[in-house]
C-alpha positions in Angstrom: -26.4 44.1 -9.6 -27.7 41.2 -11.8 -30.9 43.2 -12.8 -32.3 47.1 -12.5 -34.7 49.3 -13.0 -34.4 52.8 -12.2 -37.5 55.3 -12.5 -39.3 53.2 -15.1 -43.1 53.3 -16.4 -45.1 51.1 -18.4 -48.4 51.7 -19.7 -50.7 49.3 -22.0 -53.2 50.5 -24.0 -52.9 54.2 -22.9 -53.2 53.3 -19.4 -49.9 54.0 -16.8 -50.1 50.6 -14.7 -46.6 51.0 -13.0 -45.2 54.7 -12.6 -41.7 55.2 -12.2 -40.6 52.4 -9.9 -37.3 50.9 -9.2 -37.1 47.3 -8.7 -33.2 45.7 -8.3 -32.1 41.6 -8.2 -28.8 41.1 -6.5 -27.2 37.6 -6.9 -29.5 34.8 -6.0 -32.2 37.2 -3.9 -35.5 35.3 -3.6 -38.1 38.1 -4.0 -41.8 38.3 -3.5 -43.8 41.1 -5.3 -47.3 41.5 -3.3 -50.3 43.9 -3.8 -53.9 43.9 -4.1 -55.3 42.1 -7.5 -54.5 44.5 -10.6 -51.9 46.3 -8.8 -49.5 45.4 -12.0 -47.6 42.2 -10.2 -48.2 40.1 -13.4 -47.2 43.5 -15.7 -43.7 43.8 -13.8 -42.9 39.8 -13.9 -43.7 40.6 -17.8 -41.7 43.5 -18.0 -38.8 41.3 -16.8 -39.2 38.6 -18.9 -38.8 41.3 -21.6 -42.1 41.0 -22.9 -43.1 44.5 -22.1 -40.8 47.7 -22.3 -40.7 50.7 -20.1 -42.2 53.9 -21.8 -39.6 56.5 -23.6 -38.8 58.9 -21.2 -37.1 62.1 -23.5 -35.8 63.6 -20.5 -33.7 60.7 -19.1 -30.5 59.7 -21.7 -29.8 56.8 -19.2 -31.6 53.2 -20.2 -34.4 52.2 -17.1 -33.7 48.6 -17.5 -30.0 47.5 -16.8 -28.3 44.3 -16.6 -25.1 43.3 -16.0 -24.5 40.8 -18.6 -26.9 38.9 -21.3 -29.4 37.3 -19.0 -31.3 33.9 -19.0 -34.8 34.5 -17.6 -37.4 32.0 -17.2 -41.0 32.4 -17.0 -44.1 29.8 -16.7 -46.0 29.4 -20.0 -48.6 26.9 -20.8 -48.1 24.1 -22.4 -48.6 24.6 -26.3 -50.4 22.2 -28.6 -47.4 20.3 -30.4 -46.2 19.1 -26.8 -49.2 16.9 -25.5 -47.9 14.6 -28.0 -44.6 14.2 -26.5 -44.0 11.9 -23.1 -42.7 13.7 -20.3 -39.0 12.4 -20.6 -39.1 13.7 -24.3 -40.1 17.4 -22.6 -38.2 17.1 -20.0 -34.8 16.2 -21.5 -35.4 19.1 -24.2 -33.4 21.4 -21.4 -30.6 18.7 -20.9 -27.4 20.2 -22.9 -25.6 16.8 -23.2 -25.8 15.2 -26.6 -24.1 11.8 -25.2 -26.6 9.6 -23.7 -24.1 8.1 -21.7 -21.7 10.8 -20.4 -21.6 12.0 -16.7 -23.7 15.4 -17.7 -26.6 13.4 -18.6 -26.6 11.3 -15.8 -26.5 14.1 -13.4 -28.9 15.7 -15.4 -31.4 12.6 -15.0 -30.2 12.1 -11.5 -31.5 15.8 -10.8 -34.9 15.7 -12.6 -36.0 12.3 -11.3 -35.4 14.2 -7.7 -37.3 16.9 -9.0 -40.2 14.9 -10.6 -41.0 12.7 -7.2 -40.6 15.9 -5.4 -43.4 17.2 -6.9 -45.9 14.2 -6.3 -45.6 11.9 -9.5 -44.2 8.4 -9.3 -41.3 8.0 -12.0 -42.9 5.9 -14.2 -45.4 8.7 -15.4 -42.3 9.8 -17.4 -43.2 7.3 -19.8 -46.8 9.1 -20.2 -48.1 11.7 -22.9 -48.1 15.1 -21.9 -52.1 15.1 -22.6 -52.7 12.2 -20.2 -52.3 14.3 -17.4 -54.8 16.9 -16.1 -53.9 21.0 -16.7 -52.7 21.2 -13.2 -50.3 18.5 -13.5 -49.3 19.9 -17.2 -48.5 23.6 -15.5 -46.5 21.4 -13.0 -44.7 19.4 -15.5 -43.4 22.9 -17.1 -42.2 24.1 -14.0 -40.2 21.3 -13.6 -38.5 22.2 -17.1 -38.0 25.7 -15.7 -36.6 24.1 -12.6 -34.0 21.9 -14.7 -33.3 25.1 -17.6 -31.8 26.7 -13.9 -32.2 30.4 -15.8 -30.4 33.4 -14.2 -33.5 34.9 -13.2 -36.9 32.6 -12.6 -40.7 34.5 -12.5 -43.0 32.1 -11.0 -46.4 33.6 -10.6 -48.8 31.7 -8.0 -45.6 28.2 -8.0 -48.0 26.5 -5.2 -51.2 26.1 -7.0 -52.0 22.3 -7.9 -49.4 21.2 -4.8 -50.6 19.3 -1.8 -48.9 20.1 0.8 -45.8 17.7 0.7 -44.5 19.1 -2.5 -45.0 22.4 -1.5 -42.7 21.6 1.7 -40.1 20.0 -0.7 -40.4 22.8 -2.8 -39.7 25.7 -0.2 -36.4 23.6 0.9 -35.4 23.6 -3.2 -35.6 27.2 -3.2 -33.5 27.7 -0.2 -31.1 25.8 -1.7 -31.4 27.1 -5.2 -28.6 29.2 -6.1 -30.2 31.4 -9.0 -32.7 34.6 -8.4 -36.3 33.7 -8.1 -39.0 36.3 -8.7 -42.3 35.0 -6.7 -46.0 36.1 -6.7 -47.7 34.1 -4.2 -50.5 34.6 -2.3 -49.5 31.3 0.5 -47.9 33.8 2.9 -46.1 30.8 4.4 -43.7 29.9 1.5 -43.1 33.3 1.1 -41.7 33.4 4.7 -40.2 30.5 4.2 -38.4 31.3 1.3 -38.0 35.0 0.2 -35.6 37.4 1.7 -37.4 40.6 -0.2 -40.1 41.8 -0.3 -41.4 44.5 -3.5 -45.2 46.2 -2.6 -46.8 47.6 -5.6 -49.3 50.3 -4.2 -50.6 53.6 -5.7 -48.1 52.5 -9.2 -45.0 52.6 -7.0 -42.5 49.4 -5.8 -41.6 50.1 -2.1 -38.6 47.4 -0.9 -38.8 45.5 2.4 -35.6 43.1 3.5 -36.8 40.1 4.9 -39.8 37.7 4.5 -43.3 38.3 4.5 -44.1 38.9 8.1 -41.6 41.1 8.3 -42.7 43.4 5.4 -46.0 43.4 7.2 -44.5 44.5 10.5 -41.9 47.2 9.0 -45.1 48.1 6.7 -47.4 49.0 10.0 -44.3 50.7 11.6 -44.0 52.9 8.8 -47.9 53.9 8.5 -47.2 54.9 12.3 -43.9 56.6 11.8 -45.9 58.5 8.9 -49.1 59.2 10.4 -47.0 60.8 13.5 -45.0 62.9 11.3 -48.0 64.0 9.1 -50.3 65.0 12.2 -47.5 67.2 13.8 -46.7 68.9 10.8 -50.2 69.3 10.5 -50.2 71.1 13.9 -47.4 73.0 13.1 -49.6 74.4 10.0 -52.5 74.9 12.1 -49.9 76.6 14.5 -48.4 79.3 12.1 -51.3 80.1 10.2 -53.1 81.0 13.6 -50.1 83.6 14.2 -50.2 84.9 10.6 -53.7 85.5 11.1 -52.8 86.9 14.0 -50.6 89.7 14.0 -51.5 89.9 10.0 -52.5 93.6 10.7 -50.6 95.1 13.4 -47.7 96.8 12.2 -45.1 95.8 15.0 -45.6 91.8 14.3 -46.2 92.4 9.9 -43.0 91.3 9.7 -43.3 88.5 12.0 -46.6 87.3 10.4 -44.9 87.6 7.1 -41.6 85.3 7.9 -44.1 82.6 9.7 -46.0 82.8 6.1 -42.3 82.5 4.5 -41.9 78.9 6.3 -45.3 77.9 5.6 -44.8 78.4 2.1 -41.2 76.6 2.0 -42.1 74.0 4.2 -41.8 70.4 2.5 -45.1 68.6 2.9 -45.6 65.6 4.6 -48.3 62.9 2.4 -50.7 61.7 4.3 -49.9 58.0 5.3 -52.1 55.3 3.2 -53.6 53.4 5.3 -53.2 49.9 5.6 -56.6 48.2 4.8 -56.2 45.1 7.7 -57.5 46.1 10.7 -55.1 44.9 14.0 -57.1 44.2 17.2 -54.5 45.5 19.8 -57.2 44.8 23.1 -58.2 41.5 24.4 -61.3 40.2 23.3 -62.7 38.2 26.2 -65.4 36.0 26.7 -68.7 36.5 28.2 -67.6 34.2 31.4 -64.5 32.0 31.4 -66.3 28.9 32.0 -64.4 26.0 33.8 -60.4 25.0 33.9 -61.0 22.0 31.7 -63.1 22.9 28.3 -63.4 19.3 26.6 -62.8 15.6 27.7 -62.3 12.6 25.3 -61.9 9.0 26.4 -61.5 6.6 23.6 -63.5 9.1 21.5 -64.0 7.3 18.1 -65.4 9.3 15.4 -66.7 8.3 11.7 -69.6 7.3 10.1 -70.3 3.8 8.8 -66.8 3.0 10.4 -64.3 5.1 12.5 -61.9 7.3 11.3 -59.9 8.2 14.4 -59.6 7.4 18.0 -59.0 10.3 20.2 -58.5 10.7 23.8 -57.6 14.0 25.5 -58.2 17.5 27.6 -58.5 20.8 26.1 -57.5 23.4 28.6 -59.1 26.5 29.2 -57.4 29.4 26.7 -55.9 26.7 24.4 -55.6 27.4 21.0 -55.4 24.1 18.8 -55.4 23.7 15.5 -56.0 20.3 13.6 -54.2 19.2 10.7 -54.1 16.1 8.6 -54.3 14.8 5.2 -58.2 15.0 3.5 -60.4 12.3 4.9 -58.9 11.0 7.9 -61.5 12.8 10.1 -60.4 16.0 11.2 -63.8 18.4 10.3 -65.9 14.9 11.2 -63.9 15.5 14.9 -65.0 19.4 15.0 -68.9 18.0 14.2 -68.7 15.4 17.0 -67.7 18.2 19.2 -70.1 20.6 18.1 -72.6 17.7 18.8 -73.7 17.7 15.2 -72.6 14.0 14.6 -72.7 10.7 17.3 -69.7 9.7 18.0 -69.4 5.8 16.9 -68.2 4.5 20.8 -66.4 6.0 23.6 -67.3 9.3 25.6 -66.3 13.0 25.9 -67.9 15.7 27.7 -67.6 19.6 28.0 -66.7 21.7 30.9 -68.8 23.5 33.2 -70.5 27.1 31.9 -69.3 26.1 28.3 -70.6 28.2 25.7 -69.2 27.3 22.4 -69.2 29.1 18.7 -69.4 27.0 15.8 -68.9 27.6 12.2 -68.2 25.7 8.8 -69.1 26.7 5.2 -72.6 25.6 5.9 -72.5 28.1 8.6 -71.9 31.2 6.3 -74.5 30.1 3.7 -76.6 33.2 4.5 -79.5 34.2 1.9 -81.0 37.0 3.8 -82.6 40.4 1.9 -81.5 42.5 4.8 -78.6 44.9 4.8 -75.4 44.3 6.6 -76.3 46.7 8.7 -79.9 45.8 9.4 -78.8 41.8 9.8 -76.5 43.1 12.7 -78.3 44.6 14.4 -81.4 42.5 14.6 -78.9 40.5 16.3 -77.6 42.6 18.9 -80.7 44.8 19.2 -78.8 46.5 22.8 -75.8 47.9 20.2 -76.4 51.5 18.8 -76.4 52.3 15.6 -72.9 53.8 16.1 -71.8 50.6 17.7 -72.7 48.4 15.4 -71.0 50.2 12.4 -67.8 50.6 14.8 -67.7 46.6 15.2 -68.5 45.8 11.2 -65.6 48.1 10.8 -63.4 46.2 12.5 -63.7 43.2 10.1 -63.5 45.4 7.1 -67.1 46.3 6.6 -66.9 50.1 6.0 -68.8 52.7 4.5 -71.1 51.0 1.7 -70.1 47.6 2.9 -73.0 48.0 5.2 -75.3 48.7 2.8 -74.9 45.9 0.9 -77.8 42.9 1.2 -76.3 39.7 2.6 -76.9 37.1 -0.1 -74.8 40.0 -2.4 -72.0 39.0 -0.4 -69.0 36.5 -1.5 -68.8 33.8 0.0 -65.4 35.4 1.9 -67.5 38.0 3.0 -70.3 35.9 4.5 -67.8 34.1 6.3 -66.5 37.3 7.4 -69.5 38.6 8.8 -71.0 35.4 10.6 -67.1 35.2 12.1 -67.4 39.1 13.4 -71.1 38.1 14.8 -69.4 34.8 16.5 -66.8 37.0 18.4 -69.1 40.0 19.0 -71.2 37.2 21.2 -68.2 36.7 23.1 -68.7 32.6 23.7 -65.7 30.7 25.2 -65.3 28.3 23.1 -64.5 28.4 19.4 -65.0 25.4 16.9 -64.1 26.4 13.3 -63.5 24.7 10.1 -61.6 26.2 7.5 -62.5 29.8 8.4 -60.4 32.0 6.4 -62.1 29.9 3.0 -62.3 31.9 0.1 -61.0 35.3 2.2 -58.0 38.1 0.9 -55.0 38.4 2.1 -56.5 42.0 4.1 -59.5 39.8 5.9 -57.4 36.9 6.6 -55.2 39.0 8.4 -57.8 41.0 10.2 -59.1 37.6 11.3 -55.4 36.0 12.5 -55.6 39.4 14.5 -59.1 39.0 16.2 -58.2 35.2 17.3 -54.8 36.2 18.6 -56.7 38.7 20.8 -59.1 36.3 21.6 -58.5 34.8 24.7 -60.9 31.9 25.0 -60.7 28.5 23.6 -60.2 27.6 20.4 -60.0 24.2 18.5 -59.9 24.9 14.4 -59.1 23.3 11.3 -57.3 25.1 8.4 -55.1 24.4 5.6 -54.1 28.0 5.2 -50.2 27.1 7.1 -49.6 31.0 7.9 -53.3 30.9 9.1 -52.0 28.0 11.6 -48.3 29.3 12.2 -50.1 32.6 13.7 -52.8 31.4 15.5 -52.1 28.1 17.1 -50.4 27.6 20.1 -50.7 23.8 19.9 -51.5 21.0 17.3 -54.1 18.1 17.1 -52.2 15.8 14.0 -54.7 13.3 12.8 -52.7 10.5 10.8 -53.0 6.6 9.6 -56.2 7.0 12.4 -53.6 7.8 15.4 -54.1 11.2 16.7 -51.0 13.0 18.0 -50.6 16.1 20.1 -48.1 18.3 19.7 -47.7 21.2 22.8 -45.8 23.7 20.6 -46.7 25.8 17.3 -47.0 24.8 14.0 -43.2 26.2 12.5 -41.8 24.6 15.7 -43.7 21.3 14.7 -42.4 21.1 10.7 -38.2 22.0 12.2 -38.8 18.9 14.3 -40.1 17.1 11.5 -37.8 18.1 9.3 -35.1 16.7 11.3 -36.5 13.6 10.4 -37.7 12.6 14.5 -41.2 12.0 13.3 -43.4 10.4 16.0 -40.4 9.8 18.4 -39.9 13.5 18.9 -39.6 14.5 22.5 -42.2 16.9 22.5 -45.0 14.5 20.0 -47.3 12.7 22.4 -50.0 10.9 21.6 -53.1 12.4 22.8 -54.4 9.6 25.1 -50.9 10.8 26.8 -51.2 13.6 26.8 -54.6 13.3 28.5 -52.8 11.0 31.3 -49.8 13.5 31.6 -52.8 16.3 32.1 -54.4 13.8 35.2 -51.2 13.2 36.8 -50.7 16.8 37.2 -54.3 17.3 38.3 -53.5 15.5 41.2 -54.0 17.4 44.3 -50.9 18.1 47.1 -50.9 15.6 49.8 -52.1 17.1 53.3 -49.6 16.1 55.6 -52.0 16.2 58.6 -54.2 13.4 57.2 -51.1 10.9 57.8 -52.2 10.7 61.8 -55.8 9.6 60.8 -54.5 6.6 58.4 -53.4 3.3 59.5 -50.0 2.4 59.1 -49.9 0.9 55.5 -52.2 3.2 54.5 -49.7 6.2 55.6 -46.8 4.1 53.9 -48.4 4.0 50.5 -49.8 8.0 50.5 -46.0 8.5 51.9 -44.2 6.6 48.7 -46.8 8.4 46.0 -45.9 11.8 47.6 -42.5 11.6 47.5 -43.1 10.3 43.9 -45.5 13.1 42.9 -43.3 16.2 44.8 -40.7 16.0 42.1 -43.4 15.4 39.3 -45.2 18.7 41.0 -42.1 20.5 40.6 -41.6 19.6 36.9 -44.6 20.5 36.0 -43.9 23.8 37.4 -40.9 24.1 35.9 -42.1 23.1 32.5 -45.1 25.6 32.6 -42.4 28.7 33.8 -39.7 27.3 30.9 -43.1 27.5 28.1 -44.6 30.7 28.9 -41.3 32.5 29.2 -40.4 30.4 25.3 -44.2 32.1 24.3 -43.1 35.7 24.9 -39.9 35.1 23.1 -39.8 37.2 20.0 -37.7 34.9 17.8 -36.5 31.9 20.2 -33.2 30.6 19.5 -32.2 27.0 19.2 -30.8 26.5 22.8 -34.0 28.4 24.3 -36.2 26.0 22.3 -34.6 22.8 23.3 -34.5 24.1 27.2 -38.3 24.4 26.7 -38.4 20.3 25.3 -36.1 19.1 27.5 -38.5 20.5 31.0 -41.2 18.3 28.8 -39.4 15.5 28.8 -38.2 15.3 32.7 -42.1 16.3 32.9 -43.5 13.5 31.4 -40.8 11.3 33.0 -41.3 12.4 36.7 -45.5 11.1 35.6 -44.3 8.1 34.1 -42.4 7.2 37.9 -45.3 8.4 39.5 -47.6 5.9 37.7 -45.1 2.9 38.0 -45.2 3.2 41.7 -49.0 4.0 41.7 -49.5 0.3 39.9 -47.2 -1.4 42.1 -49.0 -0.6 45.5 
């Protein structure tokens, strides 16, 4: 055990913030403490650091903090005023323990911290800079560097991924599953959390309660033990209901007094089950379907390009019916300008693209959920959906966390999470089939982003979104549109799948990455109807011979295509697929895409 504490308090200024807890490190554990804001995460990272102490308990003779030896522990500060004078070499070579310059310590000291540095976005010659040429962002990233290189037995990193685009925070997630010290994170980016910790500490009510694994599997064990509880709280409520119906009962006749008096003897030693606390993210466990299902194929792009004075991307390809894609990128290469054009609220520059048949889409950006209205919640929904009760409408608001008062209060009183909230609930309560959304978990808590990953996954229409929140992505997408250097790329798998593969350093020649205008053509191929044999004695001879070659070319591209589509839905149902299982699934893709590619070949050369 590297660090304990066993049945430990701490209050501030009169006020108990954590009550009796026990929190444990064991070796090189990466843990996550989560709860809602002021739950007393930043007080327990303190109280580990040793800038806090637990309150005297009289009663207990045993210490509530333990270690097993002196311990180094290393927590982010700010950067005081006597280091903006000093370059960042000068800083970062304070934590280096090897006087001589020259000797193999400090060279794999500087070896380490120039991987560090670039790993974190700066270019090596900013070492050479003053500490107060760089912005405060870069400043509290400099100092985690130090942290990084000072390799303390036990590192406290509270919110380690603001400031980082997403490159550095990828580099940073594989450092810390290489790291070999314990690392104390709060974090609300749910994906480096699953990425990275093992544990999992919830501080709720003043108590720690410890999950093993990552985040999505606290969240999973946490929802199976609100169940497990609520079952065992409701039958012993029946039970209660039960005996005190027999002591009332046979109370007064003297034959059963003694019966009615042992019942009342369990009742009274009966150990009483709490009521479960109820998790405060609602889970939509039904479908939610669309109005009408509207045709197979929801969007077509030839040689779409999209911009403004010039274009940004060229995009050609075929969203399916029930697709769910999300759209990811760098900033400014045009993936919201690519969700306007489809919304129709931009031209596009040249090309075409057209939508389905029955279509009826839902769009929403920022602008969307800039609602000023006076009315009430309450009153604004319904105006909407006039045909809802009352009851109905309150039901619905419910499900995307607006309970109780929530309804009462007046739209432009809302934060700007909450108005995204409530123009999100009134998108899905009009049941469209087709969903365009940019960024639409902005400025939402962990609880509503969650209720929203829910709704979607229920949702079982279209969808084609942008986000930059990865756990956002990781559960919702089924699929990826990849906008880079003004090549689009689609990717047929999810968004974890998609960073493994690019991990392994494939990039675009990976099996499975198409580019879209192929994936388009791949999509045509298989549209191609079946042959009908009987039309062969109404064609001329070389007529006959031709249909005759392209069906014996497309049989075998029919059957991969089948075979690919069984192989991908059975991989989708797979709780946690394993290696071989994923690469079954890539490899029916590729005999796919080559049986189309033969197919085409012959197509050209008759």
């Amino acid at each position: 055990m590297l660090y304990q504490i066993v049945n430990g308090s701490v209050s501030i200024g009169g006020q108990t913030i954590l009550s009796h807890i026990n929190f444990e490190i064991k070796g090189s554990e990466k843990i996550a403490v989560v709860g809602r804001n002021g739950a007393g995460k930043t007080t327990l990272l303190r109280l580990i650091a040793g800038e806090l102490e637990t309150d005297r308990d009289d009663k207990c003779s045993q210490p509530t903090v333990q270690t097993s030896r002196n311990l180094t522990v290393g927590m982010l500060r700010q950067v005081s005023d006597g280091d903006l004078e000093k370059t960042v070499e000068e800083l970062l070579l304070e934590s280096c323990r090897a006087e001589d310059p020259y000797s193999r310590e400090r060279f794999l000291y500087e070896v380490e911290y120039d991987r560090i540095f670039v790993g974190f976005g700066f270019a090596k010659e900013d070492k050479q800079k003053k500490l107060r040429e760089f912005s405060g962002g870069e400043q509290t990233k400099i100092q985690m560097i130090r942290l990084l290189l000072q390799k303390p037995d036990i590192l406290l990193l509270d919110e380690p991924t603001n400031h980082l685009d997403v490159e550095s925070v990828e580099w940073l997630e594989e450092y810390f599953r290489r790291y070999n010290k314990a690392v104390v994170f709060v974090s609300h980016d749910r994906f480096f959390l699953d990425r990275v910790v093992s544990v999992v500490y919830e501080l709720e009510g003043k108590k720690t309660v410890r999950y093993v694994g990552n985040y999505t599997a606290y969240r999973e064990q946490k929802r199976d033990n609100i169940r497990i509880q609520k079952k065992k709280y409701e039958s012993q409520q029946a039970e209660i209901a039960r005996l005190n119906e027999l002591i009332v009962k046979f109370k007064n006749k003297p034959s059963k007094a003694a019966f009615a008096r042992s019942r009342k003897s369990i009742l009274e030693r009966m150990e009483k089950v709490e009521p479960p606390r109820e998790d405060n993210v609602h889970i939509f466990t039904g479908p939610i379907q669309p109005e009408v299902s509207g045709s197979k194929w929801v969007l077509e792009a030839e040689h779409l390009k999209i911009g403004y004075d010039k274009p940004l991307s060229e995009i050609s390809a075929r969203i399916r019916r029930g697709q769910k894609i999300g759209v990811v990128g760098a900033n400014g290469v045009g993936k919201t300008t690519f969700l306007k054009t489809v919304a129709g609220l931009l031209e596009p520059l040249s090309g075409d693209y057209s939508m389905g048949n029955h279509i009826l889409m839902g769009y929403f950006d920022q602008q969307t959920a800039a609602m000023d209205s006076t009315d009430r919640v309450i009153e604004h929904f319904r105006r909407l959906f006039p045909v809802m009760t009352e009851k109905d409408c309150r039901q619905t608001l419910g499900a995307y966390l607006f309970r109780g008062q929530d309804c009462a209060k007046r739209v432009k009183d809302l934060s700007g999470g909450e108005k995204s909230r409530l123009v999100l609930c009134e998108l899905l309560t009009s049941k469209p089939n087709f969903l365009v959304l940019d960024e639409p978990t902005n400025h939402m808590d962990i609880p509503a982003k969650e209720t929203l990953e829910s709704a979607f996954r229920a949702y079982t229409g279209t969808m084609l979104f942008v986000s930059h929140d990865r756990y956002f992505i990781s559960r919702v997408a089924d699929a990826l549109l990849i906008f880079e250097d003004q090549n689009v790329l689609y990717y047929p798998f999810g968004y974890e799948h998609y960073l493994q593969r690019k991990k392994q350093g494939q990039g675009e020649d990976m099996a499975a990455l198409v580019a879209a205008k192929d994936q388009a053509l791949v999509a045509d191929l298989k549209a191609v109807p079946k042959a009908e044999r009987h039309r062969l004695r109404e064609m001329g001879t070389e007529e006959a011979y031709r249909d005759w070659k392209l069906r014996l070319a497309r049989e075998p591209m029919e059957r991969a295509a089948e075979e690919y589509e069984r192989q991908y839905e059975e991989w989708m149902f797979l709780m946690e697929p394993t290696e071989e299982e994923t690469r079954k699934v890539e490899q029916a893709l590729d005999a796919w895409t080559e049986e189309c590619v033969q197919w085409f070949s012959i197509y050209n050369t008759i």
